[in-house]
C-alpha positions as CSV (number, residue, x, y, z in Angstrom):
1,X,-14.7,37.8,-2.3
2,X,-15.5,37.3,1.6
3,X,-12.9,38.8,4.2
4,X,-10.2,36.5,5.1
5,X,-10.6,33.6,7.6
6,X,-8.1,32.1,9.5
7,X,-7.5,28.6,10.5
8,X,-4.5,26.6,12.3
9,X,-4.3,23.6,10.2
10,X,-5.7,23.3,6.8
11,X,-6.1,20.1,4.9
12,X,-6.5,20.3,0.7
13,X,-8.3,17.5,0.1
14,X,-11.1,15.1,1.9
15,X,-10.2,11.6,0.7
16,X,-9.0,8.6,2.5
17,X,-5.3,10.4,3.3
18,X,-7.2,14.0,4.2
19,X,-9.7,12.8,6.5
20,X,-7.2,10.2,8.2
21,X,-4.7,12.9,9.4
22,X,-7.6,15.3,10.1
23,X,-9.0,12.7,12.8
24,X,-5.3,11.8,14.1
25,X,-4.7,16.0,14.4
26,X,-8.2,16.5,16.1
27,X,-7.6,13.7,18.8
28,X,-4.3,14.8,19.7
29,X,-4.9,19.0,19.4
30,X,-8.5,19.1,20.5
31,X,-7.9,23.1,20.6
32,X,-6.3,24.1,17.1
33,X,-8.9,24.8,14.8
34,X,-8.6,22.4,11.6
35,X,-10.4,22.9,8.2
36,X,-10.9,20.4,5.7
37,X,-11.9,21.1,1.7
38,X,-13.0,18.6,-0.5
39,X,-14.0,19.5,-3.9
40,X,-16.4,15.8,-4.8
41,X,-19.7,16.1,-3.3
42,X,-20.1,12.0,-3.9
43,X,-18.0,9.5,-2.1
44,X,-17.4,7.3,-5.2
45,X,-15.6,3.7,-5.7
46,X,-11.7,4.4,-5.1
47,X,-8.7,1.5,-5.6
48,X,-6.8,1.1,-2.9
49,X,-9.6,-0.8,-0.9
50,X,-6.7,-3.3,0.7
51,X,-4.9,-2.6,3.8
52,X,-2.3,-4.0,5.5
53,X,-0.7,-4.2,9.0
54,X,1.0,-0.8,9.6
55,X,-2.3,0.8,8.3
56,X,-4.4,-1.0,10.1
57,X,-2.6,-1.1,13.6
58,X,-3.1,2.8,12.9
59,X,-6.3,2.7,12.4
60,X,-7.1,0.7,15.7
61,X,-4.4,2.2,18.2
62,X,-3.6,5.6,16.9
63,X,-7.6,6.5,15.8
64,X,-9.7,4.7,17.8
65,X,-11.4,2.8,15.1
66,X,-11.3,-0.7,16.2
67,X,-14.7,-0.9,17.1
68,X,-15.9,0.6,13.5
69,X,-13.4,-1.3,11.1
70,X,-14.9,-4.8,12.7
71,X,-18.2,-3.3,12.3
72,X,-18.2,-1.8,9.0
73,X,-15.6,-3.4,7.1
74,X,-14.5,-6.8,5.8
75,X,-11.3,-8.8,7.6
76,X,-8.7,-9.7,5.4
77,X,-7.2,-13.1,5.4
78,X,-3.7,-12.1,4.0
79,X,-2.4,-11.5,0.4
80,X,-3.2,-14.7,-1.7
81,X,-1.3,-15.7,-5.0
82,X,-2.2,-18.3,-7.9
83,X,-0.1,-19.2,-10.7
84,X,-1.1,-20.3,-14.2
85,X,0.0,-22.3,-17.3
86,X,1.8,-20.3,-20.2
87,X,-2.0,-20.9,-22.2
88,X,-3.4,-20.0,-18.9
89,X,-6.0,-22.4,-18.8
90,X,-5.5,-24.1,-15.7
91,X,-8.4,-24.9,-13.6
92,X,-8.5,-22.7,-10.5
93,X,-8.1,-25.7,-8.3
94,X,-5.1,-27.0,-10.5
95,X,-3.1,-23.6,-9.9
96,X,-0.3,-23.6,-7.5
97,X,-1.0,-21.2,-4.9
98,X,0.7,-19.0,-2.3
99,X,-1.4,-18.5,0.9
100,X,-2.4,-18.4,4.5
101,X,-4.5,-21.4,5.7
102,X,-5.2,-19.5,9.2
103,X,-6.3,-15.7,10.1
104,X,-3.4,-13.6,10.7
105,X,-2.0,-12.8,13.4
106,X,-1.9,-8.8,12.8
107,X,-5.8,-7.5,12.0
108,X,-5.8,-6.0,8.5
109,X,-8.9,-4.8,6.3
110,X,-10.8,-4.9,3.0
111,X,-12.3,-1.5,2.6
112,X,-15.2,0.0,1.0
113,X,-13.9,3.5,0.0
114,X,-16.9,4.9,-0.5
115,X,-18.2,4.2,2.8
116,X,-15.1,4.5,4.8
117,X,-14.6,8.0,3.3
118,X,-17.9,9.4,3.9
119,X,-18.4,7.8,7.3
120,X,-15.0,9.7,8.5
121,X,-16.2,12.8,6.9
122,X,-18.9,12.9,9.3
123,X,-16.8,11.6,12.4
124,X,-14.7,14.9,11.3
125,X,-17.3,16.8,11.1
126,X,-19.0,15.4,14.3
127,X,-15.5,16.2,15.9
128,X,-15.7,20.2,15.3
129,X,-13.2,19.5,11.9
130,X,-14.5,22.3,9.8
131,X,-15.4,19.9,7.1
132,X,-16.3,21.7,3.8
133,X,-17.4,19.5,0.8
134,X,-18.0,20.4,-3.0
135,X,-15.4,23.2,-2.8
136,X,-12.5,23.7,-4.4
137,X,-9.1,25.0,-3.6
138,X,-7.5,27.8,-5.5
139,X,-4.8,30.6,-5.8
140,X,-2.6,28.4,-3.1
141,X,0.2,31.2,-1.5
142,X,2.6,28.6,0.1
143,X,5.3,31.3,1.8
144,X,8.6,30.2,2.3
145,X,11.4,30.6,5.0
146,X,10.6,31.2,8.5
147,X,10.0,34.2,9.7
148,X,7.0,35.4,11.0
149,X,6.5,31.3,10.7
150,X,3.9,30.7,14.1
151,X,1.4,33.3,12.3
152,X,-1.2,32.8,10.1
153,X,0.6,33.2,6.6
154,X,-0.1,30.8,4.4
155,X,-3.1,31.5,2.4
156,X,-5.8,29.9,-0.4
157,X,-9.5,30.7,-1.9
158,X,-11.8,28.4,-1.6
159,X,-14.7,28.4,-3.8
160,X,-18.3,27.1,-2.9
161,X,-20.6,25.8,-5.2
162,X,-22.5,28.7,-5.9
163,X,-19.4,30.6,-7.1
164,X,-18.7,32.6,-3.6
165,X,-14.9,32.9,-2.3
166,X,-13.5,33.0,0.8
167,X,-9.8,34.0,1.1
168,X,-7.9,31.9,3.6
169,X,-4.8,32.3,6.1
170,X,-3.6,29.1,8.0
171,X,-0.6,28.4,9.7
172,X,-0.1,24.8,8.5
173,X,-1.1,23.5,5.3
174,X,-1.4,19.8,4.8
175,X,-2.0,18.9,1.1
176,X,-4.3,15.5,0.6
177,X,-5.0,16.4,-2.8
178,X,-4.5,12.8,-4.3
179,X,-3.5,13.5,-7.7
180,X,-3.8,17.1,-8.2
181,X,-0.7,17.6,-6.5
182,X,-1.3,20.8,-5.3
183,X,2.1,21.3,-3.6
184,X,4.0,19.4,-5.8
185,X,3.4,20.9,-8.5
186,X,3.6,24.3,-6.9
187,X,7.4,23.3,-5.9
188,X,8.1,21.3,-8.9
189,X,8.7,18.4,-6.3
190,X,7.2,15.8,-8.7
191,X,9.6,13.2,-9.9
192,X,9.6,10.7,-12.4
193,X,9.8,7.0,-11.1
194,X,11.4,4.3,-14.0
195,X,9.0,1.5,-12.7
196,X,6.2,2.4,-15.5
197,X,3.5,0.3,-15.4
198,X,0.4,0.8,-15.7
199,X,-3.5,-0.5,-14.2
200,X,-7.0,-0.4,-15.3
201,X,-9.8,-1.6,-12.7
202,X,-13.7,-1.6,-12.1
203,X,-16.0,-2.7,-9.6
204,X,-18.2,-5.4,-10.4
205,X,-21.1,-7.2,-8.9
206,X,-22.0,-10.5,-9.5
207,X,-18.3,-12.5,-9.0
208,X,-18.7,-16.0,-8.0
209,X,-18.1,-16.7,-4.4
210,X,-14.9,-19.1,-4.7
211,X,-15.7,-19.9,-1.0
212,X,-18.7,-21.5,-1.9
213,X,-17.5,-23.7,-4.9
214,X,-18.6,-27.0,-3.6
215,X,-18.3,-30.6,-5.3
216,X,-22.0,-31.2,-6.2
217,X,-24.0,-28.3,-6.7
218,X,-27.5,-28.1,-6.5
219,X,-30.1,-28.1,-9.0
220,X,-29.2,-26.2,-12.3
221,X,-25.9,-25.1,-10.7
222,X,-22.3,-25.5,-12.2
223,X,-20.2,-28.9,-10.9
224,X,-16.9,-28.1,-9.4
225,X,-14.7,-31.0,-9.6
226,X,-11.7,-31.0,-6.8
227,X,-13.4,-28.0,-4.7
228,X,-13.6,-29.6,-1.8
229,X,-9.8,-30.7,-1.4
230,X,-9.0,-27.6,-2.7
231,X,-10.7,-25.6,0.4
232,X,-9.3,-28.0,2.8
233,X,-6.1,-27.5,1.6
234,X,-6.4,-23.9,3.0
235,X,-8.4,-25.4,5.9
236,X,-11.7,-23.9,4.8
237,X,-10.1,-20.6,5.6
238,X,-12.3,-17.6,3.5
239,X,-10.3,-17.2,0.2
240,X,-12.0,-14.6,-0.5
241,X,-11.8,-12.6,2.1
242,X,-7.8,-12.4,0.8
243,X,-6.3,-9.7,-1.7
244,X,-6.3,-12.4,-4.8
245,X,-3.6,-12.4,-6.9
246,X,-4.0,-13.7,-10.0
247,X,0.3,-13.8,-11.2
248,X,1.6,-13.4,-14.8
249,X,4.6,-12.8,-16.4
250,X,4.7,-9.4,-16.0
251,X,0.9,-8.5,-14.8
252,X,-1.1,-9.6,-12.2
253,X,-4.7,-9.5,-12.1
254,X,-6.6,-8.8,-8.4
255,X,-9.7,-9.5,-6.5
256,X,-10.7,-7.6,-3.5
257,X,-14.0,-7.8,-2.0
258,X,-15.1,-4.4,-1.1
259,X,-18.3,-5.6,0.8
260,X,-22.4,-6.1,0.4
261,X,-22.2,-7.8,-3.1
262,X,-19.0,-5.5,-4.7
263,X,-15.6,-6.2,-5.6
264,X,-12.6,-4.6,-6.7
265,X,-10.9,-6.2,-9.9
266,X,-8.1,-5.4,-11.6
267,X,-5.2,-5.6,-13.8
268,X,-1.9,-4.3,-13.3
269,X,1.3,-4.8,-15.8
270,X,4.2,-3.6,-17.6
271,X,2.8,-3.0,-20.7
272,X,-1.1,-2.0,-21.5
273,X,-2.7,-1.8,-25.3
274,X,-5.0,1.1,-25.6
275,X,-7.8,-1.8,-25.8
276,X,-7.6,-2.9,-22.9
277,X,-8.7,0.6,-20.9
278,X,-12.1,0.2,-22.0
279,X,-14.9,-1.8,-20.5
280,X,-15.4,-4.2,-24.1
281,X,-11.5,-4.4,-23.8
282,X,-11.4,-5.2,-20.2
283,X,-13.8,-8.3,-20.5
284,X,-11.8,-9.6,-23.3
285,X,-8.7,-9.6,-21.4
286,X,-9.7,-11.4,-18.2
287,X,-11.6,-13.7,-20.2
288,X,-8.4,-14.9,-21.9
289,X,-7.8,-17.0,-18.6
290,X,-9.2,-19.8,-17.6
291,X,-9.7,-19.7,-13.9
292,X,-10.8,-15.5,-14.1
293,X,-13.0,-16.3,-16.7
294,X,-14.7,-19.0,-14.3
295,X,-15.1,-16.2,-11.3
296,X,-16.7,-13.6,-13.8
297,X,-19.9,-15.4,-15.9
298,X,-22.3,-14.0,-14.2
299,X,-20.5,-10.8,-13.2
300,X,-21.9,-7.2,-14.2
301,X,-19.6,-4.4,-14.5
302,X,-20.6,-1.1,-12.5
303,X,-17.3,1.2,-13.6
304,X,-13.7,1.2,-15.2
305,X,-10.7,3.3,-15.0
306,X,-7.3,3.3,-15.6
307,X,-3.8,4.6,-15.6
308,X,-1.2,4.5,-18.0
309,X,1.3,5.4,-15.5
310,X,0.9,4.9,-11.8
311,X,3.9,5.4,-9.6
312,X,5.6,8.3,-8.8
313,X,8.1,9.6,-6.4
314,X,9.4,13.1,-4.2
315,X,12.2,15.6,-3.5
316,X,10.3,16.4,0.0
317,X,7.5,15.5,1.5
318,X,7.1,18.6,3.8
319,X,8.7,21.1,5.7
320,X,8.2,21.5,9.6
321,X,9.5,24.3,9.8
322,X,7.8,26.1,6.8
323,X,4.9,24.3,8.1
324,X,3.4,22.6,4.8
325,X,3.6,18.7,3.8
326,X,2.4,16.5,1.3
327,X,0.2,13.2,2.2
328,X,-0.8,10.5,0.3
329,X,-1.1,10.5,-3.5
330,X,-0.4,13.9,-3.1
331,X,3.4,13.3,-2.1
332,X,4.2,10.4,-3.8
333,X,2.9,6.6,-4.7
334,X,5.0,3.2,-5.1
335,X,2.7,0.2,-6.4
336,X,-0.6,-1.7,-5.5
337,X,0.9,-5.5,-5.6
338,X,1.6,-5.1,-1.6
339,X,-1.0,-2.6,-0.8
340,X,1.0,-0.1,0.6
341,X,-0.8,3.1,0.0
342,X,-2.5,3.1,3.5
343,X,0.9,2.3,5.0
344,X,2.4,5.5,3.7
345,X,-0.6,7.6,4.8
346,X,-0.5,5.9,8.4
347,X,3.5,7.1,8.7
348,X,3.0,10.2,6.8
349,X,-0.1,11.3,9.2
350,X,2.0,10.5,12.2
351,X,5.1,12.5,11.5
352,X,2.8,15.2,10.5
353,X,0.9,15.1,13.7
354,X,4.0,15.3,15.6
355,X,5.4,18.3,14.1
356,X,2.2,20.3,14.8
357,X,1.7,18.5,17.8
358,X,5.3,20.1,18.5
359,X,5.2,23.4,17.0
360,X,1.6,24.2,19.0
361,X,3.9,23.1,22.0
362,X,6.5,26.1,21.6
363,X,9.1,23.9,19.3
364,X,11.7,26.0,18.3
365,X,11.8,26.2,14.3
366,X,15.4,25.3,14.2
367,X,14.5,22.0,16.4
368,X,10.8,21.9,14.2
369,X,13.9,22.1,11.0
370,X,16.0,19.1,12.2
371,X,12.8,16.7,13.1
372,X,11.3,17.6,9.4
373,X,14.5,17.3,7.7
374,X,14.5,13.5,9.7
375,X,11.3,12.4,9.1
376,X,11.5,13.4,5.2
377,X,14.8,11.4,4.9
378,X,13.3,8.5,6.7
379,X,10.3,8.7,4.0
380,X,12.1,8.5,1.0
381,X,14.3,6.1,2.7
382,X,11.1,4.1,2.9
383,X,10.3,4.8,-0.5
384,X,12.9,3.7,-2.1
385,X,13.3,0.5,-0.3
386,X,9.9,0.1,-1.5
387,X,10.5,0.1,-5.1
388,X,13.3,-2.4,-4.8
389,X,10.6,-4.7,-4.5
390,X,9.3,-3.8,-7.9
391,X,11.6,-2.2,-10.0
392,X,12.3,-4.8,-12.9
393,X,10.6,-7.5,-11.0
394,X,7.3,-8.4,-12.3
395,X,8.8,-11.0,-14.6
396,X,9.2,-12.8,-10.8
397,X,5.9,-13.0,-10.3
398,X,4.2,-15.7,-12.8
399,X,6.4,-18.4,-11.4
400,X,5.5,-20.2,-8.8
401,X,8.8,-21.1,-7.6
402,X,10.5,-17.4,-8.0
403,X,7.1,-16.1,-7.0
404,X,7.0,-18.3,-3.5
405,X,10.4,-17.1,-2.7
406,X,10.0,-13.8,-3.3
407,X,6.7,-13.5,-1.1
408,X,8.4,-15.1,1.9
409,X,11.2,-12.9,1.6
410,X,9.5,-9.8,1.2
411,X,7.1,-10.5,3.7
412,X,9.7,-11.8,6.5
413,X,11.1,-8.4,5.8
414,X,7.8,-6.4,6.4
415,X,7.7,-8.0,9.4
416,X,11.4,-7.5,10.6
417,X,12.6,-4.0,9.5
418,X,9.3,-2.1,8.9
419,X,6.3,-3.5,10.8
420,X,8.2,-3.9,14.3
421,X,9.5,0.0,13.6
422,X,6.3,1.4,13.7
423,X,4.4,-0.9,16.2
424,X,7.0,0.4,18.9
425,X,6.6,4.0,17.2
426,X,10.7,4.5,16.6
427,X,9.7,6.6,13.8
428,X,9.0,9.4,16.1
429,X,11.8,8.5,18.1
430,X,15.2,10.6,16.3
431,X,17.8,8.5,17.7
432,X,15.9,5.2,16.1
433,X,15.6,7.3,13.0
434,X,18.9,7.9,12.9
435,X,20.4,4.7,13.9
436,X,17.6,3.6,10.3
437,X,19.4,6.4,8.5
438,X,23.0,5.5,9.1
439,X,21.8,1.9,7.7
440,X,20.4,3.2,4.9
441,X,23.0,2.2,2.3
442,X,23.4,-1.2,3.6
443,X,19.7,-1.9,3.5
444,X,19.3,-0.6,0.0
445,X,22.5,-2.5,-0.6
446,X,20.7,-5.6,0.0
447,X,17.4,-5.3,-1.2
448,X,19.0,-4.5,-3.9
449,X,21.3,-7.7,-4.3
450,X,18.5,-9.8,-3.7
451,X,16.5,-7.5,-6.5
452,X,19.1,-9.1,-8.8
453,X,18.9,-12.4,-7.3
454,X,15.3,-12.9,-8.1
455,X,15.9,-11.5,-12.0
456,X,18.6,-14.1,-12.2
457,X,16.0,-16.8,-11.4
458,X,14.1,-15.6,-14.0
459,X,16.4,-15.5,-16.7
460,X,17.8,-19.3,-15.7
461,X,14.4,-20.8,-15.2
462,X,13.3,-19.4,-18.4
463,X,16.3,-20.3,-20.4
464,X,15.6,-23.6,-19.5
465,X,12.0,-23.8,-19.9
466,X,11.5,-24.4,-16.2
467,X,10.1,-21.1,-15.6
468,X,6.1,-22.4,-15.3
469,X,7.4,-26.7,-14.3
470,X,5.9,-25.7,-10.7
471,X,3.0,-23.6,-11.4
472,X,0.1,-26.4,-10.8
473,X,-0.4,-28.5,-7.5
474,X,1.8,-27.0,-5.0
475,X,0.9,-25.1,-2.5
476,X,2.7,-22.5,0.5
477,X,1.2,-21.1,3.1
478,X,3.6,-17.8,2.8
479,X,5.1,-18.4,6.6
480,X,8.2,-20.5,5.8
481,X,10.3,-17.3,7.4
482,X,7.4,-16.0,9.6
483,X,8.1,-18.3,13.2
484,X,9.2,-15.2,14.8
485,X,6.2,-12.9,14.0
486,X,5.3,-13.1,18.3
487,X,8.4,-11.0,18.7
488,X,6.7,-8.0,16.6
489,X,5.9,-5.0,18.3
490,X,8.1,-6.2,21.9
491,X,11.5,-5.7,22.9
492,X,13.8,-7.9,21.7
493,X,17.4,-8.5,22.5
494,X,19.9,-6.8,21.2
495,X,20.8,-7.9,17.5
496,X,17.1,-9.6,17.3
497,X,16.7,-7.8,14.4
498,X,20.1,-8.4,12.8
499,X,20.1,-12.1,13.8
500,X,16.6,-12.6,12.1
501,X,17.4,-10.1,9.0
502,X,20.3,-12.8,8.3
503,X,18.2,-15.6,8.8
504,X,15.8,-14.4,6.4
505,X,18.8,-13.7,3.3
506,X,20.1,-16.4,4.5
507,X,17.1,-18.5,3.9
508,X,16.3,-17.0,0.5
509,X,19.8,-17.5,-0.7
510,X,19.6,-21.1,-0.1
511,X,16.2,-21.6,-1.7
512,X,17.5,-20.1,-4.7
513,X,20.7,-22.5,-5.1
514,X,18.4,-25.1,-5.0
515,X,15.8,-23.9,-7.5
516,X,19.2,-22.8,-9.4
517,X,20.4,-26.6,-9.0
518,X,23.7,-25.2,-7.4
519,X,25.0,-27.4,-5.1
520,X,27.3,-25.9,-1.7
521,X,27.9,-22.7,-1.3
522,X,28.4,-21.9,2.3
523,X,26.0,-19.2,4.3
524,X,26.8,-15.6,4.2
525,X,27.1,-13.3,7.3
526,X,24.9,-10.5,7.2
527,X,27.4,-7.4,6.3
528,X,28.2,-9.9,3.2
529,X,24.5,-9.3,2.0
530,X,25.1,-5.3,2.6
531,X,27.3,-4.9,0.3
532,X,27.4,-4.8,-3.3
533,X,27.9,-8.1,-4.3
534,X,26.8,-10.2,-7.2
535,X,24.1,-12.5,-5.9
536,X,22.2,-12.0,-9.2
């Protein structure tokens, strides 16, 4: 084994989440040495290809990547949603949909994984990031308490390709690991999350280009009745440019194009046969609907892969004053059906960057203590309003009607309570983190309420065979709540947030009288909502 080295900041892992926080630490510490190991020498396809607005407002303003992500990667034109008979053979351009007939207003990104990964390996490496690939990471000695905490005393071997071992002392580790978990697992930190569902995916080349689906066709090609009313309905905005959502009762099948001819398709769902994880089985099941089964005749199949349990939760994400955290798959993950995975690695990155942005500033460890002890709070805070959103929901989403509602409720949320937060960075300020924290209840009090709201729209609509009576011709363009998104990211009075977090339940509550055919029922003020009350 070679002598030991020593580095400030070491990251375990080189994917997406690794090389992310490597470039945020290397533009803000230009002098700490950082070292990054990555045990795949290939850059291959990777799910979680969609981002959203946190994620990519932290890609432009905290990393300097506006310039690239135009360049290099696909726009996004929102998250899109279709809606299907119970036989699901509707027609695509018979299927009630859910989505934007404009660009957003916030940038956000389709991303080739591959490339995205590989490219900021080398901006790392270009950047005097000690970028190591085809390694791997063993023997981890994560010390605990503090003293002797500012010195190198953390310490790994990494292995190189040709069997050689270098022992390794850092003073902060920072574990990307994805699903390895090399911390986790380490601290037994790992903990079970009841939302089990499950995905399998592939890449696949070939998928017809809905954008072009026009009323003639030209010589030898398909007819497409109704396309062209169909695209003016979204006002020739790029569907496909969208994260498509194809919703069931209790699955939803997605499209994401990755770029230059590939895209991203999926299934996600409560309940997956072992048939289904293989490539024969995979084809079978789209092709049992209609309108997928249209987008995917001439389609070739370049992978598949699966998981029979995706989501996951945490007892910590890190310690600032032990100096290790957890980032990424490697802490914890929610679910795909709002992309959030880059969100988490955008907040996750930050907070870490500010500790060791702090500690290489003299921080005390008792001050380095209370901020970490914050932060991780906020974090599973975050997380578990999350999962509101999902747990026992995914009966919501093959309705139209409960599906519509849902969307603009969840997404007038985003808007309201978590994208504002970061654009104005209060999650590095610890009086805005507290002033979340002594909320946190409340919030979760609501979320959940309305959780139970949306399951009792279920149960009703389907007990009176109503649940699918809106699921062809409609269409919403997912902004019923949205008027206010100019206020995002700039001061607002005081109680803007309140007085639009009411508006929105407010809103919601009313729609679902009416779908419920309930008649009155005066509004609610908003510590009504935050409380535990029976709106389901």
């Amino acid at each position: 084994m070679h002598p030991e080295k020593k580095v400030d900041v070491a990251i375990l892992g080189g994917g997406l989440a690794g090389n992310l926080v490597a470039r945020q630490l290397r533009r803000t510490l230009p002098d700490v040495s950082i070292a990054l190991f990555e045990k795949d020498v290939e850059r291959g396809f990777k799910v979680g290809e969609s981002s959203v607005e946190i994620a990519s407002n932290f890609f432009i303003r905290k990393l300097g990547l506006s310039t690239y992500m135009y360049d290099e990667q696909l726009p996004k034109n929102g998250l899109r949603f279709f809606f299907d008979t119970p036989e699901k053979n509707a027609h695509l351009f018979e299927m009630s949909e859910v989505g934007s007939n404009k660009l957003p207003m916030f940038p956000t990104f389709q991303i080739d994984r591959a490339r995205f990964e590989a490219d900021l390996l080398e901006m790392n490496r270009a950047d005097a990031v000690d970028v190591q690939v085809g390694v791997t990471v063993r023997d981890l000695d994560l010390k605990s308490g503090t003293d002797e905490a500012r010195s190198h005393r953390h310490a790994f071997t990494v292995e190189a390709p040709d069997g050689t071992r270098t022992r390794y002392a850092a003073r902060w580790v920072i574990d990307a690991s994805g699903r390895r978990q090399l911390i986790s697992n380490q601290r037994e930190l790992r903990v079970r999350e009841p939302h089990g569902c499950g995905a399998v995916w592939g890449r696949f080349t070939g998928i017809t280009d809905m954008d072009g689906l026009g009323e003639g066709g030209g010589a030898g090609e398909k007819q497409w009745p109704g396309a062209d009313a169909w695209k003016a309905r979204a006002r020739h905005t790029a569907r496909v440019l969208s994260t498509n959502h194809f919703c069931y009762r209790g699955y939803w099948i997605w499209f994401i194009p990755i770029a230059r001819g590939v895209t991203s398709l999926g299934v996600v769902g409560e309940v997956f046969e072992p048939w289904m994880r293989t490539e024969e089985g995979f084809w079978k099941f789209l092709r049992q609907h209609r309108a997928v089964a249209s987008l995917i005749e001439k389609a070739e199949m370049v992978d598949v892969e699966h998981y029979a349990r995706y989501t996951y939760a945490t007892k910590q994400f890190w310690d600032g004053a032990e100096r290790w955290a957890m980032i990424g798959e490697a802490a914890a993950f929610s679910d795909p059906f709002y992309s959030p995975g880059s969100d988490y690695i955008s907040l996750e990155s930050d907070m870490i960057t500010d500790m060791v942005r702090r500690d290489f500033a003299g921080e005390s460890d008792a001050e380095l203590a209370e901020r970490s002890r914050l932060y991780d709070e906020f974090m599973r805070f975050r997380y578990e309003a999350t999962m509101k959103l999902y747990r026992e929901q995914y009966p919501v989403l093959g309705s139209f009607e409960t599906m519509r509602l849902k969307w603009n409720f969840d997404i007038s949320c985003y808007y309201n309570l978590w994208l504002d937060f970061f654009l104005r960075d209060h999650h590095l300020d610890l009086r805005k983190v507290r002033e979340q924290l002594r909320r946190k209840e409340y919030v979760l009090n609501a979320l959940e309420n309305f959780r139970q709201l949306f399951g009792r729209l279920v149960r009703e609509l389907e007990a009176s065979g109503n649940y699918h009576r809106s699921n062809l011709g409609q269409y919403n363009d997912g902004t019923d709540l949205l008027h206010f998104q100019d206020e995002i990211g700039r001061e607002r009075k005081k109680g803007g947030v309140n007085a639009r977090t009411e508006e929105i339940f407010n809103f919601c509550l009313t729609e679902a009288r009416r779908i419920l055919g309930e008649t009155g029922g005066a509004p609610l003020d908003l510590h009504q909502f935050m409380e535990p009350v029976q709106l389901g």
